[in-house]
C-alpha positions as CSV (number, residue, x, y, z in Angstrom):
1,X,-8.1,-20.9,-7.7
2,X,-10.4,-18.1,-6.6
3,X,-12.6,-20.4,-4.6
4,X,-9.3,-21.5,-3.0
5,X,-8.1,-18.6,-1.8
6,X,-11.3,-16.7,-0.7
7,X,-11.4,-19.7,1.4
8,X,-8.6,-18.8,3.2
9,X,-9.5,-15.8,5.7
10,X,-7.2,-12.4,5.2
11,X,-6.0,-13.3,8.7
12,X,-4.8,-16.7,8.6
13,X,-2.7,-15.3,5.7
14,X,-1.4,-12.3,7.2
15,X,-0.2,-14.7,10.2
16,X,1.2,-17.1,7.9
17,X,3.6,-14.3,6.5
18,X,4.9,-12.9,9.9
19,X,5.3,-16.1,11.2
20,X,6.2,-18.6,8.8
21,X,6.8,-16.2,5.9
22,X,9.3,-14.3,7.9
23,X,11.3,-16.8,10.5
24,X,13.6,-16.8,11.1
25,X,13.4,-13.4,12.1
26,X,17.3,-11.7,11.8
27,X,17.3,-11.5,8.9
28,X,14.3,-12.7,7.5
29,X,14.7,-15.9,5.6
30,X,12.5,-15.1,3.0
31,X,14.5,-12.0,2.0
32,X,17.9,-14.0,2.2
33,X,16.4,-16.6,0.1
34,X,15.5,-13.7,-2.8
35,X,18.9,-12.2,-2.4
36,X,20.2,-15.9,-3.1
37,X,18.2,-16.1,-6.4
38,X,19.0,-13.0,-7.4
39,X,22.8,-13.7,-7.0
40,X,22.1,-17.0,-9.4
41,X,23.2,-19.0,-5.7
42,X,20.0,-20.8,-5.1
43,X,21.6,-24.0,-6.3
44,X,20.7,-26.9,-3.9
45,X,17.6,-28.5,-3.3
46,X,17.1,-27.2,0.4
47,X,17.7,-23.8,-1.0
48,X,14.5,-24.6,-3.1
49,X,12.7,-25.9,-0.5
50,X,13.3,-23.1,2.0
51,X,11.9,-20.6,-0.3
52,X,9.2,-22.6,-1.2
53,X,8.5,-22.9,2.0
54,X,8.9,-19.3,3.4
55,X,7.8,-17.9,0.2
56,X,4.2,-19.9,-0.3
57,X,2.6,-17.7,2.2
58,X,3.6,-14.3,0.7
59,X,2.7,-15.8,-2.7
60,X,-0.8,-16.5,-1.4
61,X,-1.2,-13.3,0.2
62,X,-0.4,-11.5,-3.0
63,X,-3.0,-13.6,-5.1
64,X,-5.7,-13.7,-2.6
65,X,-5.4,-9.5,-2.8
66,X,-5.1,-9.3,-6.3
67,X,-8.1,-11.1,-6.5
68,X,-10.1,-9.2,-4.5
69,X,-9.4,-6.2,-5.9
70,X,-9.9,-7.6,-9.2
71,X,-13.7,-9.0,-8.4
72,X,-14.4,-5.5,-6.6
């Protein structure tokens, strides 16, 4: 998994959540998505999906970082 993710430059990452991670941008998705699991409402497979989807990049981001600061 480490050799995964410190192929993946900090940048590409950091796009990945402003972009992807965060589209649409009022509200973010992402954060509409957590409010949905919180709630117990993230019932249907697109629901799944979509936070999947938005969240992989922030997920990423957040082990590629814990990573590094773990090997330094």
């Amino acid at each position: 998994m480490e050799k995964l993710l410190a192929a993946i430059p900090w940048g590409v990452l950091i796009i990945a959540c402003l972009t992807l991670g965060l589209a649409p941008f009022q509200p973010p998705h992402i954060w509409e998505k957590l409010q949905m699991l919180v709630k117990g409402q993230l019932v249907r497979p697109i629901d799944w999906f979509d936070f999947l989807l938005h969240g992989t990049p922030w997920l990423l981001l957040a082990a590629k970082a814990i990573f590094a600061l773990k090997s330094s």
